[in-house]
C-alpha positions, 0 to 999 in steps of 0.5 A: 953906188950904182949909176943910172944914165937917162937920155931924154927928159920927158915924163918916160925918162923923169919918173924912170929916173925919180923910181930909181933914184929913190931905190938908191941909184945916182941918176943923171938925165940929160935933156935936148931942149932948154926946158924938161918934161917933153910932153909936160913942158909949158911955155910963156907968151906974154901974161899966158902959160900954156902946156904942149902936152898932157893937157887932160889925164887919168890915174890921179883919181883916189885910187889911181895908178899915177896918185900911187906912184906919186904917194910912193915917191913922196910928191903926193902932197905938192900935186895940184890938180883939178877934176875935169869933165869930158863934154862930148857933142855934135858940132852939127846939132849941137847936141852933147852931154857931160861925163861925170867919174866912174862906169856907173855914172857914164852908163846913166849919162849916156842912157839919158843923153841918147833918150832925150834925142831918141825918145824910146831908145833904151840903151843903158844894156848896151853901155853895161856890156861894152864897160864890163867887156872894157873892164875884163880886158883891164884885168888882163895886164897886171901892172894896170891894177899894180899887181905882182906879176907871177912866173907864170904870167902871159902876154895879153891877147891883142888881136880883138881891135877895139873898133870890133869891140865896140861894134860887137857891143853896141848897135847904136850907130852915134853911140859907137861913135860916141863910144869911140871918142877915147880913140883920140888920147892914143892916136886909136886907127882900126887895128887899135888893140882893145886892149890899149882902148881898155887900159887908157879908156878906163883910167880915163873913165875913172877920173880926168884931171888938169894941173892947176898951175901947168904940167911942168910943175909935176915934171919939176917934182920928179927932177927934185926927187932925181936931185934930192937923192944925189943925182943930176938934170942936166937940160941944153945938152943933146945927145950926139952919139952912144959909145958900145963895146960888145953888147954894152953901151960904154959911153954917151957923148953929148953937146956938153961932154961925155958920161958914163954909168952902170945901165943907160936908159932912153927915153927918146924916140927909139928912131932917133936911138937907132940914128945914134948907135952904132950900126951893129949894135942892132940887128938888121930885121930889128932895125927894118922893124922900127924902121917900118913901124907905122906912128900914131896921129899928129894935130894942129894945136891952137894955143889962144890967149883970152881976153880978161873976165869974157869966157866962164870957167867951168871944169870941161874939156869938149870934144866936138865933131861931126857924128857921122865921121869915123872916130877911127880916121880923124885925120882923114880928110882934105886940107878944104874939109879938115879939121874933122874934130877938135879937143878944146880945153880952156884953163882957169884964170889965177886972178879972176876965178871963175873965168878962162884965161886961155884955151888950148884946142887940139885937131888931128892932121896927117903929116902929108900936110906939111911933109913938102917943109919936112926939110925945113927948122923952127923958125926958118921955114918958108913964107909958104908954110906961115901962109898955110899956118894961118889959114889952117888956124882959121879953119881951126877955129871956125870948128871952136865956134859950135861949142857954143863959148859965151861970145864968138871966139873973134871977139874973145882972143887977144892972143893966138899961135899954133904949133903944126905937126912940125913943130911936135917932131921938132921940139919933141923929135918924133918921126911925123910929129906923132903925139903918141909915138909908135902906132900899136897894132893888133894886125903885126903887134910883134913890129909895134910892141917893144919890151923895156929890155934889149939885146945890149945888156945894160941899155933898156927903153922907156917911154911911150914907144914901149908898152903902153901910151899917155900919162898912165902908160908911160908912168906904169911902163917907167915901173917896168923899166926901173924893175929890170934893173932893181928886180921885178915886183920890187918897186910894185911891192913897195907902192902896194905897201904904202 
């Protein structure tokens, strides 16, 4: 039987493994952290569970991407999931409007929104072309609607941004913004392909979900499907070392000992791969290239602990921000201004349905705000940085208050924490905190796009710092990793079929 060597277990690394476990492979994962799933992890504070990541996703719809890979692995059926409807509004005027599922259904929201606030303004023609454009740009990458890739396929064009996108599409000035909202589940600058914008914007489009009882369960479910096939998830042991000979890894050496295997797979943070190899296992230009590549936004993240039967539960993540800012630069502005914008998702009581237990709100923030405590560990840092916490989370949460919850939020927590850009680079080891790891660029897509293979044969990436972002991406470029080892269109055929 021919093995596999996973390092890092977050969703790249679990659903890479679980793909190739069922494919006949023995795979073992090996994890940093106590706990797997990286951006599918959740933690307990008190009678409060909360996920660090993944708080909102496509693909799980009837005919999604995720739903398909999860039928073909056989957990279809143990996925608990729940819709969740995207509020948008304006945290000036307090204007919104709630998205159902599908193109068809957005293009009528918006129209009637947009209506009611500008009588007289038609821009439901508007909408149309933007989605068809958005749409068009989908089919350009096969695997997005898991098709077969032919001998003769080749890579999409990414040098339309998705800024230029939607202002060739659209004149309205606060539709642009509104249209631009998508940005924040990849990190969107600029020179955002349009592409990316297409392909996590339209998977959202299609459908949004939460898990119903914490995004560690799924990340359980693809362990199980490792375990269930004769392979192994071994978490607290963090790699300190690649061993190569030639141009093949030959060993991996962790806190807990040293394994071996036929291909080796990372799924960490590729910065934090290149720290581990030797030096001359890469080139120097590849090395300056991953080096210099620029990384997608960070945030502050608010994790709020309600008081019992207080705040209704109604199945929408709201996104609030002031109109007139650029979508393109949410994390651009002064520690006195900031946060621009925020994501507030509450979760579901389990024992008062209908209620909220908690609420997790996320607000971009540049690194620079915490670069002056970069030397510095969770749970050693200075009396300055909790200081500075404090009052980050405060401002924080005057931006919840717009959105217009039962009662104000001071009389609706019993519990609050925050975690900081920080302690996403900590906990998930990526360079600045970035949420979506490395930046794509339509500018210099050859420094921000990488291939699941590389110049060491039997080592190939996965992950978010390849291909393509969030829940969907990740889960589609695991296919294409798998794929390099078992055959390409094997896996796709097989999830087709089913």
């Amino acid at each position: 039987m021919k093995t596999v060597c996973i390092m890092g277990g977050g969703l790249g690394g679990l659903m890479t493994g679980a793909l190739l476990a069922k494919e006949g492979y023995r795979v073992t994962v090996l994890e940093k952290n106590r706990i797997i799933g990286g951006g599918l992890q959740s933690f307990r504070r008190g009678p409060y569970t909360f996920d660090t990541g993944m708080h909102v996703f496509g693909g799980m719809g009837t005919d999604g991407q995720v739903r398909h890979i999860c039928r073909h692995l056989g957990i279809e059926d143990r996925l608990e999931t729940d819709p969740c409807y995207d509020t948008i509004m304006d945290a000036e005027s307090g204007r919104r409007v709630t998205l159902p599922f599908g193109r068809n259904a957005w293009t009528y929201k918006w129209s009637r929104s947009l209506e009611s606030i500008m009588p007289g303004v038609d821009v439901s023609r508007e909408i149309d072309g933007y989605l068809d454009k958005l749409y068009a740009l989908t089919q350009q990458e096969p695997l997005y609607s898991l098709r077969q890739t032919t001998d003769d396929y080749t890579l999409p064009d990414t040098s339309l941004t998705a800024k230029k996108l939607i202002e060739d599409s659209i004149n309205n000035p606060l539709l642009r913004t509104a249209m631009a909202y998508l940005s924040i589940f990849y990190g969107g600058r600029e020179d955002s392909p349009a592409l990316l914008h297409a392909l996590i914007g339209c998977a959202h489009i299609n459908g949004t979900y939460t898990f119903r009882n914490g995004s560690i369960g799924f990340a359980n479910l693809l362990a199980e499907v490792v375990t269930a096939n004769g392979g192994e998830v071994r978490c607290g042991e963090e790699v300190t070392g690649i061993a190569t000979e030639g141009r093949a890894v030959t060993a991996v050496h962790t806190t807990a000992g040293t394994y071996t295997a036929d291909h080796y797979i990372n799924d960490m943070p590729i910065a934090r791969l290149l720290e581990l190899m030797p030096t001359e296992a890469f080139s120097p230009a590849f090395r300056r290239r991953i080096g210099s590549a620029p990384y997608t936004i960070s945030a502050l993240t608010l994790f709020i602990g309600l008081k019992p039967r207080i705040l209704c539960y109604n199945r929408e993540a709201y996104f609030s921000g002031r109109m007139d800012m650029d979508m393109w630069q949410t994390d651009a502005c002064s520690e006195a201004d900031w946060p621009n914008i925020v994501f507030a998702l509450p979760c579901e009581d389990k024992e008062n349905p209908g209620f909220a237990s908690t609420i997790t709100a996320v607000c971009p923030m540049s690194y620079d705000f915490v670069r002056k405590w970069e030397d510095s560990r969770t749970g050693r840092r200075p009396d300055e940085y909790y200081r500075w916490k404090e009052r980050m989370t405060q401002q924080a949460l005057k931006m919840l208050e717009p959105i217009g919850f039962e009662v104000p939020m001071k009389e609706a927590i019993a519990f609050i924490d925050a975690g900081t850009p920080l302690t996403i680079r900590d906990y998930y080891g990526t360079p600045r905190g970035a949420m979506y790891g490395i930046h794509r660029s339509s500018d210099n897509p050859l420094q921000s796009s990488l291939s699941p293979h590389t110049r060491i044969g039997n080592l190939l990436l996965t992950g978010q710092d390849v291909n393509f972002h969030g829940m969907v991406g990740t889960s589609l470029t695991a296919i294409l990793t798998a794929e390099a080892i078992v055959g390409r269109n094997i896996i796709v055929e097989q999830i087709n079929k089913e």
